[in-house]
C-alpha positions as CSV (number, residue, x, y, z in Angstrom):
1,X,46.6,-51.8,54.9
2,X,44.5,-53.2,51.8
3,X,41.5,-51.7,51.0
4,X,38.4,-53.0,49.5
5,X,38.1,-51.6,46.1
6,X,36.4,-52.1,42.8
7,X,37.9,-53.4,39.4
8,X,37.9,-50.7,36.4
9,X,37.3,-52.2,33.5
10,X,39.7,-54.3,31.8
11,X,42.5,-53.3,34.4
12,X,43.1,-57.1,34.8
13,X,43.7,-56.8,38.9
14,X,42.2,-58.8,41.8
15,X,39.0,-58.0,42.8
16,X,37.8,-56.7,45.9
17,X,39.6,-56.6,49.6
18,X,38.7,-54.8,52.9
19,X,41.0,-55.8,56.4
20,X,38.9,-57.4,59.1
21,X,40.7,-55.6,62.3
22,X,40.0,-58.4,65.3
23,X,41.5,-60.5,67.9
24,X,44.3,-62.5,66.1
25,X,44.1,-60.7,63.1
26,X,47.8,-58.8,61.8
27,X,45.9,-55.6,61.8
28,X,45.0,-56.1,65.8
29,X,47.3,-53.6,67.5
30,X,44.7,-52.2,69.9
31,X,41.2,-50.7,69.0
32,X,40.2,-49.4,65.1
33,X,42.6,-47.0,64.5
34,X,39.9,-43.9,63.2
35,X,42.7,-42.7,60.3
36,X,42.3,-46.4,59.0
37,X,41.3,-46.4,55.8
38,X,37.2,-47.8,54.8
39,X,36.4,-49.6,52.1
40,X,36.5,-47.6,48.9
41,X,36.4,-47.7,45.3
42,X,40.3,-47.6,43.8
43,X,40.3,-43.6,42.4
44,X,38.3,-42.3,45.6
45,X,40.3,-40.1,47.5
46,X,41.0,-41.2,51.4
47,X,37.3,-41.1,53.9
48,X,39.4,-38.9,56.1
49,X,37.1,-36.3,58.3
50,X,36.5,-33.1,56.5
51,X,37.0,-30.3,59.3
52,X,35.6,-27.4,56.9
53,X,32.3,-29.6,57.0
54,X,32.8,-30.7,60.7
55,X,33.3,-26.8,61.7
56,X,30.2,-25.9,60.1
57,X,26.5,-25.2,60.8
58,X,23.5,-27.0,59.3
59,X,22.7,-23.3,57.9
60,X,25.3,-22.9,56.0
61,X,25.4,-26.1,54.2
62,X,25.1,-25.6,50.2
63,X,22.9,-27.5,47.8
64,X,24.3,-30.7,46.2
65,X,25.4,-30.0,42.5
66,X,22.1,-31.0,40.4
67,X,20.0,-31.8,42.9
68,X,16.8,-30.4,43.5
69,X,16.0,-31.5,47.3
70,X,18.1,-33.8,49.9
71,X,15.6,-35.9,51.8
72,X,16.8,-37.7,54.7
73,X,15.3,-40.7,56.1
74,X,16.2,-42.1,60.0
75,X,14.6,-43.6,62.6
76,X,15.1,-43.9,66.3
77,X,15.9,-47.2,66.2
78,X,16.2,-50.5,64.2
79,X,14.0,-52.7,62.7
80,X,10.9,-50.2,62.1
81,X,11.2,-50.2,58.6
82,X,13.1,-47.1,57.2
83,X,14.7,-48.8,54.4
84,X,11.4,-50.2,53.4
85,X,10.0,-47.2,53.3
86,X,13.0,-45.3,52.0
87,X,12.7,-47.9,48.9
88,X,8.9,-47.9,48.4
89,X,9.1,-43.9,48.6
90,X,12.1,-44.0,45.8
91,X,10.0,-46.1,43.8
92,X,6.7,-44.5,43.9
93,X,8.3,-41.0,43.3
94,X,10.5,-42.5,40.3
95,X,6.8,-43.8,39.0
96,X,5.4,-40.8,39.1
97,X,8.2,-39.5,36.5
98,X,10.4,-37.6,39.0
99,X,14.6,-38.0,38.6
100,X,15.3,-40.1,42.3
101,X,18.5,-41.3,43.7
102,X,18.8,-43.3,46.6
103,X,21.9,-43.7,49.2
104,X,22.4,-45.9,51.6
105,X,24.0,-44.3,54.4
106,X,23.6,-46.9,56.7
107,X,26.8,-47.8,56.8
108,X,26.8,-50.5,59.5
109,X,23.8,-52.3,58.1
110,X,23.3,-51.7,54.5
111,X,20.4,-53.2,53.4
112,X,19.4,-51.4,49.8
113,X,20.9,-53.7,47.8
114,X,18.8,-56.7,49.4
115,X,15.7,-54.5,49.0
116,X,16.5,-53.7,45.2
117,X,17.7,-57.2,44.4
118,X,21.0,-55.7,42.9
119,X,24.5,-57.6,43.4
120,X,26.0,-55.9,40.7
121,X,29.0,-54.1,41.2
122,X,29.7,-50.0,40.4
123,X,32.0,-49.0,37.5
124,X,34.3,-45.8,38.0
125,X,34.5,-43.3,35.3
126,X,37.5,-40.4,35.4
127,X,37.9,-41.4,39.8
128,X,34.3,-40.8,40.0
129,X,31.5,-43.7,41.2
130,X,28.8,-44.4,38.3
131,X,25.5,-45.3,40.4
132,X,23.2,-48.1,39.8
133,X,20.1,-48.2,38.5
134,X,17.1,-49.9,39.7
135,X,13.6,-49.5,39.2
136,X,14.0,-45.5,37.5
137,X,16.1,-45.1,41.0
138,X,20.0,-44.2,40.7
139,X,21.4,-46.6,43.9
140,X,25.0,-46.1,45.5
141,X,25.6,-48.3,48.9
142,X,28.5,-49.5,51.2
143,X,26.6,-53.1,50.4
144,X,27.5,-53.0,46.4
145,X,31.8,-52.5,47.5
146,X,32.1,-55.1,50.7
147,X,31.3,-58.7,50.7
148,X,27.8,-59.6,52.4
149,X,29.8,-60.8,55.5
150,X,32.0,-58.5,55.9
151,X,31.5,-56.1,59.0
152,X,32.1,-52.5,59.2
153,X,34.5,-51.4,62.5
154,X,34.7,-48.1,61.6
155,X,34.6,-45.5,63.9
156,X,33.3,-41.4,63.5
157,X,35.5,-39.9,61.1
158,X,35.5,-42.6,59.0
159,X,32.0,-42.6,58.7
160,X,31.4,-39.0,58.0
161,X,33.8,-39.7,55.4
162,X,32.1,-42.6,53.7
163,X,29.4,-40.0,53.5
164,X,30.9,-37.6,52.3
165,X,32.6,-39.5,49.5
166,X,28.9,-40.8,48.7
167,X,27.5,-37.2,48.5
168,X,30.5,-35.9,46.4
169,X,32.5,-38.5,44.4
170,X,29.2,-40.2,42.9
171,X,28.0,-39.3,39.5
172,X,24.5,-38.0,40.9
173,X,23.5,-36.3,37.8
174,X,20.3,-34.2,38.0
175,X,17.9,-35.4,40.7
176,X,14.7,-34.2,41.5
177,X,15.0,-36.3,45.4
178,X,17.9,-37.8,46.7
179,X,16.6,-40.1,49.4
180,X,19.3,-41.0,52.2
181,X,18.8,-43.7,54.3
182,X,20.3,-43.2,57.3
183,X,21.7,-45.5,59.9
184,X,18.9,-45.6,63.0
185,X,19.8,-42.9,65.9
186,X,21.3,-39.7,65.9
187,X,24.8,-40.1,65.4
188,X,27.6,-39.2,62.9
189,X,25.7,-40.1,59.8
190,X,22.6,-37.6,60.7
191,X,25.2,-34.6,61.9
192,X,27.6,-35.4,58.7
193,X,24.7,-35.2,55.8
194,X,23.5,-32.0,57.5
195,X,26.9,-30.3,57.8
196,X,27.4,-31.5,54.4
197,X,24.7,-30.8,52.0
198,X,21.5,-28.8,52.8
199,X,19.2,-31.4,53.8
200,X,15.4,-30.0,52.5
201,X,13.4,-32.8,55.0
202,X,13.2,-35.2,56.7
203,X,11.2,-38.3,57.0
204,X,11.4,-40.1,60.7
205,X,10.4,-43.8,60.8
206,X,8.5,-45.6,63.4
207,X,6.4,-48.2,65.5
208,X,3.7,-47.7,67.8
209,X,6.1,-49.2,70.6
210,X,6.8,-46.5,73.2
211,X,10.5,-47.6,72.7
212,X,10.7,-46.6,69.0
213,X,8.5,-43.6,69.3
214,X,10.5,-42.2,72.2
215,X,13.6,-42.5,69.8
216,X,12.0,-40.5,67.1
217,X,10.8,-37.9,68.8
218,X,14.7,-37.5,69.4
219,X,15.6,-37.8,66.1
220,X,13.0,-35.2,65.1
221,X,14.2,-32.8,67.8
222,X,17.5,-33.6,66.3
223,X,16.7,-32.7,62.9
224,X,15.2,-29.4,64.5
225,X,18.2,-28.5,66.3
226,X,20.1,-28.9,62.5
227,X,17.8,-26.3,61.0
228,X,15.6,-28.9,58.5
């Protein structure tokens, strides 16, 4: 199965692909397979589920290599704003002279590209992802690999491996905040980053609707349960 990927430098090969697995399509043999490959930058190793990570508690997470805190960023639901803020909050902090990264973990609706205005595409250096830079913020995204159209039918495992490959196979350098903006909910994404990395806080996103605040108050009970 092709896989979306991005062009190294000079290598002279066709540029990105990612299979759309749908009725009709030569891929359609029954549901998403969950060992099918996401899209990923050429170099990255497969976004298969890591079990050490899966097996283990929030506790015993370790730090991320250079970075000084792990901030997550969710929301009970949609549309209350969490990638607004998680930008505006990159921003201001990178403004105020600290080192800020920002990742998009939101992999079925990444939108920090749109907020950044960047369409530029990643480079690889020595199988690792070089980040973008916006603003004094160090970006990496699902939205800078696929095509704008292009939907994500990915199930669990594959997300907590898109994760993972965003934590580990990026050039982060040294951070002061890595801001993660997470997909709304309390699913794979949230249990993944906290199994992964030690997460220092979190910030929950809403509305005064009682529908988004009753989601939150899940999220933040999640985010208790996980130890942050």
């Amino acid at each position: 199965m092709d896989e979306t990927r991005i062009d190294k430098p000079g290598d002279g090969r066709p540029g990105r692909r990612l299979p759309i697995v749908g009725p009709g399509s030569p891929q359609d043999e029954g549901p998403p397979d969950a060992e099918a490959s996401p899209a990923r930058p050429q170099g990255m190793r497969p976004a298969e589920a890591d079990q050490a990570a899966a097996s283990r508690h929030p506790r015993d997470a370790e730090p991320l290599d250079g970075v000084r805190h792990v901030v997550a960023v969710s929301s009970g639901k949609g549309g209350v704003g969490k990638s607004t803020v998680s930008t505006n909050l990159a921003a201001a902090w990178a403004a105020m002279g600290h080192r800020v990264g920002l990742l998009d973990a939101d992999i079925y609706g990444p939108d920090i590209p749109t907020m950044f205005g960047v369409s530029a595409k990643p480079r690889m250096v020595d199988d690792r992802v070089l980040p973008l830079d916006a603003h004094g913020v160090k970006l990496m995204s699902l939205g800078f690999l696929v095509d704008e159209d292009t939907p994500a039918i990915w199930r669990g495992p594959i997300i907590m491996g898109i994760v993972r490959q965003f934590l580990q196979q990026v050039v982060w350098g040294t951070l002061d905040y890595l801001l993660v903006d997470l997909p709304p909910g309390t699913g794979d994404a949230q249990l993944s980053l906290c199994q992964l990395v030690r997460v220092s806080g979190a910030v929950m996103v809403t509305t005064p609707q009682d529908v988004a605040v009753g989601g939150v108050l899940k999220g933040i009970r999640m985010f208790e349960t996980l130890d942050v």
